[in-house]
C-alpha positions as CSV (number, residue, x, y, z in Angstrom):
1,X,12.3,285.1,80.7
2,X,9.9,282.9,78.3
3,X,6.4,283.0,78.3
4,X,6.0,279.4,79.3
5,X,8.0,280.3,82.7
6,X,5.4,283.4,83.1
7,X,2.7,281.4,82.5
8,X,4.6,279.0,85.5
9,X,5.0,281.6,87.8
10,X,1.3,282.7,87.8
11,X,0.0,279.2,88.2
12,X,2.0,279.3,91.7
13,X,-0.7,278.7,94.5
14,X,-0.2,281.8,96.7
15,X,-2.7,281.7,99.7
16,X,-5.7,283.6,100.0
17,X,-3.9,285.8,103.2
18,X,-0.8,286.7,100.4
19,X,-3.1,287.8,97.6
20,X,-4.8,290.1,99.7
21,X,-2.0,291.8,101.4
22,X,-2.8,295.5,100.7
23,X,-0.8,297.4,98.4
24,X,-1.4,300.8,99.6
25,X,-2.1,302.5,102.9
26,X,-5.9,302.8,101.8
27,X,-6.0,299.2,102.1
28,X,-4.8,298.6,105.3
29,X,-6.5,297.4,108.1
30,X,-6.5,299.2,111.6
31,X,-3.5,300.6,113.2
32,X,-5.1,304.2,113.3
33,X,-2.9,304.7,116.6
34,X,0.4,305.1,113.8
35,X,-1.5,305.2,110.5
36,X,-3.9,307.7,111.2
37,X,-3.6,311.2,109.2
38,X,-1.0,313.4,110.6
39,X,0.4,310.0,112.1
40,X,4.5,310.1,112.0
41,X,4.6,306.2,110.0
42,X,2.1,307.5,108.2
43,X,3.7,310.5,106.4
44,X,7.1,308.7,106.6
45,X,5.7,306.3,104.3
46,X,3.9,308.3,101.9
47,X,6.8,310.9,101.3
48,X,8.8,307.6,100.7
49,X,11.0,308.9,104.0
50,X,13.1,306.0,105.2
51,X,14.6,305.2,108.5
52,X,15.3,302.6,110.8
53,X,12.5,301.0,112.3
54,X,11.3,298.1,114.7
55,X,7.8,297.5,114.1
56,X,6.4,295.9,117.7
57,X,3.1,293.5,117.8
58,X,0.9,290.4,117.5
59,X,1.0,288.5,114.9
60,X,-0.7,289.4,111.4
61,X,-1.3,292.8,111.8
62,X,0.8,294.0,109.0
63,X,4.2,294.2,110.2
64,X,5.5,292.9,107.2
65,X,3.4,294.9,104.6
66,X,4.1,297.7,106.2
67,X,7.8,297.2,105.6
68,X,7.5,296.1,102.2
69,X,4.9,298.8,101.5
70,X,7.6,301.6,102.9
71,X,10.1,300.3,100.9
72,X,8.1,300.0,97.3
73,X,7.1,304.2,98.0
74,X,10.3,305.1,98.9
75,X,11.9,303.1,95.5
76,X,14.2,300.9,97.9
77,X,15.6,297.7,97.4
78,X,14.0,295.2,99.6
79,X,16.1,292.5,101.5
80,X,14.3,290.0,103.7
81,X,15.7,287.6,106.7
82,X,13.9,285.1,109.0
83,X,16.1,285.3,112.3
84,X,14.8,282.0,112.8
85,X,16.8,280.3,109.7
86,X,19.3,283.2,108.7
87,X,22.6,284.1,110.6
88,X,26.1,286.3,110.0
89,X,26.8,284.8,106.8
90,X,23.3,285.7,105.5
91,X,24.0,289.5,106.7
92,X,27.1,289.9,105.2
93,X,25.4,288.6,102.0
94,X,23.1,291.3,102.3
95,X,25.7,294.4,103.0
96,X,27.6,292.7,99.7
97,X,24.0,293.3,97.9
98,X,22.8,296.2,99.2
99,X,25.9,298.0,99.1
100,X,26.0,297.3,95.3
101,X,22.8,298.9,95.1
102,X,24.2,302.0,97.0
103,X,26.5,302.2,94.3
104,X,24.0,302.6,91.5
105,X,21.9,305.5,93.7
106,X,19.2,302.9,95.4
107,X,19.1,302.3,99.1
108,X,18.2,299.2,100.6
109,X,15.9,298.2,103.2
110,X,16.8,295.2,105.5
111,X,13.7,293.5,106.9
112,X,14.2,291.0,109.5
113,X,11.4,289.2,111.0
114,X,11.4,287.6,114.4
115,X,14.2,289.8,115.0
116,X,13.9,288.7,118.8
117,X,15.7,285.7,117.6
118,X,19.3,286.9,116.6
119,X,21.5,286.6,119.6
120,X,23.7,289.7,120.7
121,X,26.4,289.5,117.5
122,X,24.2,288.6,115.3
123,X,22.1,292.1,116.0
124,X,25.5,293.3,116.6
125,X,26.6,292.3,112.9
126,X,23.8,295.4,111.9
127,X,24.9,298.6,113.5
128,X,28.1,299.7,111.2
129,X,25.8,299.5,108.2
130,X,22.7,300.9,109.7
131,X,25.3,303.9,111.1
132,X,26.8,304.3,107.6
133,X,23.4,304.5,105.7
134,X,23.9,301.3,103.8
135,X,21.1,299.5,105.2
136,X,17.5,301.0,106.2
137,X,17.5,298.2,109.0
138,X,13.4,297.7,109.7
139,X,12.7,294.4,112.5
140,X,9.4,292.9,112.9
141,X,9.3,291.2,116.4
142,X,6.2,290.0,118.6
143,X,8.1,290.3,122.2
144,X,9.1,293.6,123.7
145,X,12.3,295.1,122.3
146,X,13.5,296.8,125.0
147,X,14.1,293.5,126.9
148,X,15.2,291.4,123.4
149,X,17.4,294.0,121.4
150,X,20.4,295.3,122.3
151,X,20.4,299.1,123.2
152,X,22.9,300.6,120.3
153,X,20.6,298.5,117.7
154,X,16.9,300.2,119.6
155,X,19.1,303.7,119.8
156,X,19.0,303.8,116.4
157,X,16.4,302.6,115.5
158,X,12.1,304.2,116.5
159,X,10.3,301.5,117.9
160,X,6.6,301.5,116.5
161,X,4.4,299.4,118.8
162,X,1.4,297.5,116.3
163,X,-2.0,296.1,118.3
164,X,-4.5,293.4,117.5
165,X,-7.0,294.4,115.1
166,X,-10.3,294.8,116.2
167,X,-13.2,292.9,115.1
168,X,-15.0,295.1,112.6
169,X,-10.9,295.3,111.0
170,X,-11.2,291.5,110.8
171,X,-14.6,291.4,108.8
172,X,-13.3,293.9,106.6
173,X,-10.4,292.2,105.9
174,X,-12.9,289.1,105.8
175,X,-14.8,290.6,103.4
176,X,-12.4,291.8,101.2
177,X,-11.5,288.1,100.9
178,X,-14.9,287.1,100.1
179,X,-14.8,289.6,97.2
180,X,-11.7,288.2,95.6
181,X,-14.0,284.3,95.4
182,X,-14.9,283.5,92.0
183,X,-18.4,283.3,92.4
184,X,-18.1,284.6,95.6
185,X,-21.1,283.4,98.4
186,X,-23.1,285.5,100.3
187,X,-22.2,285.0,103.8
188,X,-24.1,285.8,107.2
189,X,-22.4,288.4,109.0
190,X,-22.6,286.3,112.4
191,X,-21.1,283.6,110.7
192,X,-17.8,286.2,109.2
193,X,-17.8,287.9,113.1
194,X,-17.5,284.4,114.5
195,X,-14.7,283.6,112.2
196,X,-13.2,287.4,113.0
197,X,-13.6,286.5,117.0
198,X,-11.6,283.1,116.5
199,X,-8.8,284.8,114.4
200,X,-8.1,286.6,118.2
201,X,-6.9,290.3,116.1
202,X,-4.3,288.4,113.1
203,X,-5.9,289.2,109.9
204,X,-3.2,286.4,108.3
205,X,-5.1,284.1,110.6
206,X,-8.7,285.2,109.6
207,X,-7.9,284.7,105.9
208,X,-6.8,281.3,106.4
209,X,-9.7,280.3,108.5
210,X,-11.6,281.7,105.5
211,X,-10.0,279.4,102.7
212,X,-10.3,276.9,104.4
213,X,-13.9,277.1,104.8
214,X,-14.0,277.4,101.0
215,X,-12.3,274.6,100.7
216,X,-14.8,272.5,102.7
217,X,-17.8,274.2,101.4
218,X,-19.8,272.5,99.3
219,X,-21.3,274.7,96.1
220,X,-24.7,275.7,95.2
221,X,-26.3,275.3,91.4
222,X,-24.7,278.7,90.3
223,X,-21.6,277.0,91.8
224,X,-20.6,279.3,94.6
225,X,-19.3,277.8,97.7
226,X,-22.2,277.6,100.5
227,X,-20.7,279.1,103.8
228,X,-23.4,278.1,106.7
229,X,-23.1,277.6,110.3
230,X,-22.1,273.9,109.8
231,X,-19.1,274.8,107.9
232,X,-17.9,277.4,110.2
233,X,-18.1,275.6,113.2
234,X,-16.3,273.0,111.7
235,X,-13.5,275.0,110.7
236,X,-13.5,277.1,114.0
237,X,-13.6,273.5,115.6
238,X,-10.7,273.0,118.4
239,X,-9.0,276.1,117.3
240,X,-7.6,277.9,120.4
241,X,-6.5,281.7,121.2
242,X,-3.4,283.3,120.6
243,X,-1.0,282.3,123.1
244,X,2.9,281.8,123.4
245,X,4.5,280.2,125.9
246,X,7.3,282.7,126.9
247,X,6.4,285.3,125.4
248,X,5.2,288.7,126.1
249,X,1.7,287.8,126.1
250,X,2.1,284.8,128.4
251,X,3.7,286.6,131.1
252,X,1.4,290.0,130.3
253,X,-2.2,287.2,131.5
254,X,-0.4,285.6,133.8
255,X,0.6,289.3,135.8
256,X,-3.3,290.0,134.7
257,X,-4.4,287.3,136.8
258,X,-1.9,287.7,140.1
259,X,-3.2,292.0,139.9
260,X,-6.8,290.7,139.8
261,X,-6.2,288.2,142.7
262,X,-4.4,290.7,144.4
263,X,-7.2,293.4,143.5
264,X,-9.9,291.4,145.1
265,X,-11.2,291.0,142.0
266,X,-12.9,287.5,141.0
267,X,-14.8,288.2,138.3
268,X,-11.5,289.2,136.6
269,X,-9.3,286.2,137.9
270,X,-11.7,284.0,137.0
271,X,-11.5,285.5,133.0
272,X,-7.9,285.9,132.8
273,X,-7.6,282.3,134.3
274,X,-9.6,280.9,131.3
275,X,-8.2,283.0,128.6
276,X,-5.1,281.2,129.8
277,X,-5.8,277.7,130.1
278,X,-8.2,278.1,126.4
279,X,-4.9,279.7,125.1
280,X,-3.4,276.2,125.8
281,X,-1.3,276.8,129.3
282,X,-0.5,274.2,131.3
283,X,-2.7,274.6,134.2
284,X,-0.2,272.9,136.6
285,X,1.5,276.2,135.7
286,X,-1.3,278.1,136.9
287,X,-1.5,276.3,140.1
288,X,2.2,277.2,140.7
289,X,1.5,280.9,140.6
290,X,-1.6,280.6,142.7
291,X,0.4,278.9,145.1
292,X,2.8,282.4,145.3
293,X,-0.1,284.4,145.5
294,X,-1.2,282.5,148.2
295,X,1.7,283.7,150.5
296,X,2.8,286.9,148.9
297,X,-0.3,288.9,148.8
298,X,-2.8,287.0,151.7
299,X,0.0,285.6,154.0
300,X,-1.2,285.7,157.3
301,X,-4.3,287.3,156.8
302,X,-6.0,284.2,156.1
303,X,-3.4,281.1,156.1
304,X,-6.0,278.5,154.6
305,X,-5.3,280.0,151.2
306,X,-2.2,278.4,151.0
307,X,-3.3,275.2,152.0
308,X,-6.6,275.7,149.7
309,X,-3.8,276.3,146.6
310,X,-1.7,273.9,147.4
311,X,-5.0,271.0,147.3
312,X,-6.0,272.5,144.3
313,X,-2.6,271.8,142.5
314,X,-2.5,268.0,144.1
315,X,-6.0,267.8,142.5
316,X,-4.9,268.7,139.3
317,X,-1.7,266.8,139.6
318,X,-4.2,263.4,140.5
319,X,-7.5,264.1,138.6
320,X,-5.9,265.9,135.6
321,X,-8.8,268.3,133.3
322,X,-11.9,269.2,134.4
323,X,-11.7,268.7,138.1
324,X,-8.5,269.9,138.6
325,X,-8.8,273.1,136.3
326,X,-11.9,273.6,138.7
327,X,-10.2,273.0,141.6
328,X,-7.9,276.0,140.6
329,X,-10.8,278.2,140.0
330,X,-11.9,277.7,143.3
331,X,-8.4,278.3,145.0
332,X,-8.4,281.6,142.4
333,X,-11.7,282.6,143.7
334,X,-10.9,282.2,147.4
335,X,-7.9,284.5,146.8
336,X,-9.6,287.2,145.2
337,X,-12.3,287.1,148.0
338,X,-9.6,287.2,151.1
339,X,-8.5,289.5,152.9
340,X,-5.0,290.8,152.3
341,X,-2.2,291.0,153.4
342,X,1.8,291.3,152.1
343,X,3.2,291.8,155.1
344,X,5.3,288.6,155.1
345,X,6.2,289.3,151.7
346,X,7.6,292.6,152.8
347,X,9.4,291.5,155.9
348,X,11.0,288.3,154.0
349,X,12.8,290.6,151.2
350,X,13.8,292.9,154.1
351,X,15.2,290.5,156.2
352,X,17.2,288.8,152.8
353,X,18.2,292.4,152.1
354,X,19.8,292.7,155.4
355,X,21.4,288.8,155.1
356,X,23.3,290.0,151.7
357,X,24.5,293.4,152.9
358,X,25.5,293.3,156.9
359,X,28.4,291.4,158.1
360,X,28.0,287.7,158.7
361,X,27.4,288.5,162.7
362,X,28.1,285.6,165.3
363,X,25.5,284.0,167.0
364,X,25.0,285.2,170.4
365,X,26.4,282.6,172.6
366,X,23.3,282.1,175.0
367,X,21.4,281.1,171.7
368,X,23.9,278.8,170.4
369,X,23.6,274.6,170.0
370,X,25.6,272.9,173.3
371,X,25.6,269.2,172.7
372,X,29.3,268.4,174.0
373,X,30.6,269.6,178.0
374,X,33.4,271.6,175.7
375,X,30.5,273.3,174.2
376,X,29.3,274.1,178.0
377,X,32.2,274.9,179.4
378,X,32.5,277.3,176.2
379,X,29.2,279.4,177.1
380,X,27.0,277.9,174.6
381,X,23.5,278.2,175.6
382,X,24.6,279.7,178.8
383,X,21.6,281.5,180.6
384,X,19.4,280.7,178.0
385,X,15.6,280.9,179.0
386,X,13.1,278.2,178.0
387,X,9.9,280.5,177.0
388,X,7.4,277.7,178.1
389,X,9.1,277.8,182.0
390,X,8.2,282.1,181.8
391,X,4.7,283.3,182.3
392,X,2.9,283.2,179.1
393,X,5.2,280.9,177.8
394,X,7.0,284.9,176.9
395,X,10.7,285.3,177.7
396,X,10.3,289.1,178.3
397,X,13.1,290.9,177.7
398,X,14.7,288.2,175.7
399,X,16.9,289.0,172.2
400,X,17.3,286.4,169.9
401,X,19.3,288.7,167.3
402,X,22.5,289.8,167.1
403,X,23.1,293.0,169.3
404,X,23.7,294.9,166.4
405,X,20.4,293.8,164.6
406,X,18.3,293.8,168.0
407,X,15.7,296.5,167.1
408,X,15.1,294.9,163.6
409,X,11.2,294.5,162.8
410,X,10.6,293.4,159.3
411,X,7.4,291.6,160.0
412,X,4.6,294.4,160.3
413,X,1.4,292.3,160.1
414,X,-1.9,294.5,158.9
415,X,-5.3,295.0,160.6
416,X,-7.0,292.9,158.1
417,X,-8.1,289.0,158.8
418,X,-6.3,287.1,161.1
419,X,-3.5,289.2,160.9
420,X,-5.3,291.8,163.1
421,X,-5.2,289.3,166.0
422,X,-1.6,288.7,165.4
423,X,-1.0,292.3,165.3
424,X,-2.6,292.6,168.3
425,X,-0.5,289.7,170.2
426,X,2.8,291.3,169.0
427,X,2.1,294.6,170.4
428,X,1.4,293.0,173.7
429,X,4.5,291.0,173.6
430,X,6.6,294.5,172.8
431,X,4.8,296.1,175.7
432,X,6.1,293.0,177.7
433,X,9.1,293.4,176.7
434,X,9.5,297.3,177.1
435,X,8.7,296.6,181.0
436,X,10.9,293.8,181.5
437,X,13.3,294.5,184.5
438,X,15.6,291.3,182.6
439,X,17.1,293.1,179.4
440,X,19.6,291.0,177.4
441,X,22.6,293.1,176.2
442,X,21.5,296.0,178.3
């Protein structure tokens, strides 16, 4: 290669987040929980150990370094694939390389990012040459493996799960950036932990947030970039949290709030409601889900919180952001503070339960529709008893199941809100019933 296409290829703008990927274990930030001395990854690693991998986390906490990085000690050949872009051709392509590299001693490592993308024979396309030793298959994916790779791909393969990086991680890595600046600023260090806090735990994130703020600085007479508070805030300016629709962190705040609603908790619902909507979720979303946890965990224990959810969605469907996100807050609120109850929750899955697995039995004849004399003549709705013409409007002694299904109680209401009055009713009405001289079926 000339020295005039050197001279090209170092004058290629890599970003500031590129240049600064570490090169060594020493360098890298957090991750203690697999990096840490005596960790497994760790010593893989450093004794240049290869094996198959998927390597489990948020974005821009290293998952690609760490690939590269295992495969630089260990001498390999390194291979990378977006699953977003790439497909079976593009595999193929990299058996034909790698295996040419087996040939001459080398082994190759396969890195596939956003692995979570490849459908089932696209993943399936990997397991003879991950079997066979020809490829050192390593998968970078942010949504939980166990429900987006197929099991003979995860059996062999250790899944290592990454987490955010804390915030001191983030200023280091932050700082590390700074010290790469020619003529490199002094910088407050509220102003770097308010740029760490907005990067939400992905270093890649941090570092760009940084550059960018260098690009807008404005330089002093020494001509280093000035980084104040005006600067910052304008770069941290309508930036939101890490969130993804769909994906394992979605559904992991959205079961946050629904436990802390259901944990009479509204100090926590009202948090993991507005890390959701300032992650960028569509509140009328939210007001679906308050609306289930409305009947599934407070029922009949206090009934106005489905109505209260169900206005609080209409508002936000008519009024649109603030009022209606408030509105919500206020339904999410009420549900943490009420009293609980699942108890026709419970009895509605037993009852479907028994729907799907008993036989499809007839309805009893004395319960049955009679809107023709054929019907009449036929027994339908023969010796039925209107409950309103029977003392407390109670048909004691009355079945309304089929005979087979007559002792059947699925709804078992608690001793909690309303639902202790109801509770209260019902046992009455069984007592009722247990004294009847007029048994049906009996």
């Amino acid at each position: 290669m000339s020295d005039d296409l050197f001279a090209a290829e170092e004058s290629v703008y890599q970003p500031l987040a590129a240049r600064l990927r570490p090169k060594s274990l020493d360098e890298f930030a957090g991750q203690q929980h697999v990096l840490g001395a005596g960790k497994p990854l760790r010593e893989a690693i450093e004794r240049g150990q290869l094996h198959s991998m998927v390597l489990w986390g948020p974005p821009g906490v290293g998952k690609t370094t760490l690939a590269r990085m295992m495969s630089d000690q260990a001498d390999a050949h390194f291979i990378t694939l977006s699953a977003v872009l790439a497909g079976v051709k593009d595999i193929r392509a990299a058996v034909d390389e790698a295996r040419i590299h087996r040939g001459q001693g080398r082994a190759t490592v396969l890195f596939v990012d956003e692995v979570h993308r490849f459908n089932k024979s696209q993943q399936d396309a990997f397991l003879p040459y991950v079997e066979d030793g020809t490829l050192i298959f390593v998968g970078a994916t942010t949504e939980n493996p166990s429900f987006e790779l197929n099991n003979a791909l995860l059996s062999r393969s250790r899944v290592y799960k990454l987490r955010s990086l804390e915030l001191d991680d983030i200023v280091v890595v932050l700082t590390r950036g700074l010290a790469t600046v020619d003529k490199a600023p002094t910088v407050d260090e509220s102003l770097l932990q308010s740029l760490a806090r907005s990067a939400d735990g992905d270093a890649r994130r941090a570092l760009n947030l940084l550059e960018l703020a260098l690009d807008l600085a404005e330089t002093d007479e020494q001509g280093r970039p000035v980084l104040d508070a005006a600067v910052i805030d304008e770069v941290l300016q309508g930036t939101l949290r890490r969130f993804d629709k769909g994906g394992d962190l979605f559904y992991d705040q959205i079961s946050a709030l629904h436990k802390a609603v259901r944990g009479s908790s509204p100090d926590a619902a009202l948090y993991w409601f507005c890390r959701m909507l300032d992650g960028g979720c569509d509140p009328l979303y939210i007001a679906r889900r308050v609306v289930r946890m409305a009947s599934e965990d407070i029922g009949n224990a206090d009934p106005r919180a489905l109505g209260l959810a169900l206005d609080a969605w209409q508002v936000q469907e008519r009024l649109g952001s603030p009022e209606g996100e408030l509105a919500i807050a206020q339904a999410v609120v009420y549900l943490a503070c009420a009293a609980k109850s699942n108890a026709v929750y419970t009895g509605f899955k037993q009852a479907m339960a028994d729907c799907r697995e008993q036989p499809s039995e007839e309805v009893p004849l004395h319960l049955r529709n009679a809107p023709t004399s054929l019907m009449e003549d036929m027994g339908h709705g023969g010796d039925y008893r209107y409950a309103h013409d029977e003392p407390e409007a109670f048909a004691a002694g009355e079945n309304y199941f089929p005979e087979s299904l007559r002792d059947r109680c699925y709804y078992q209401p608690t001793d909690r809100g309303l639902e202790k009055k109801i509770a209260e009713k019902l046992a009455h009405l069984r007592e009722l019933n247990k004294h009847s001289t007029i048994r049906r079926y009996e």
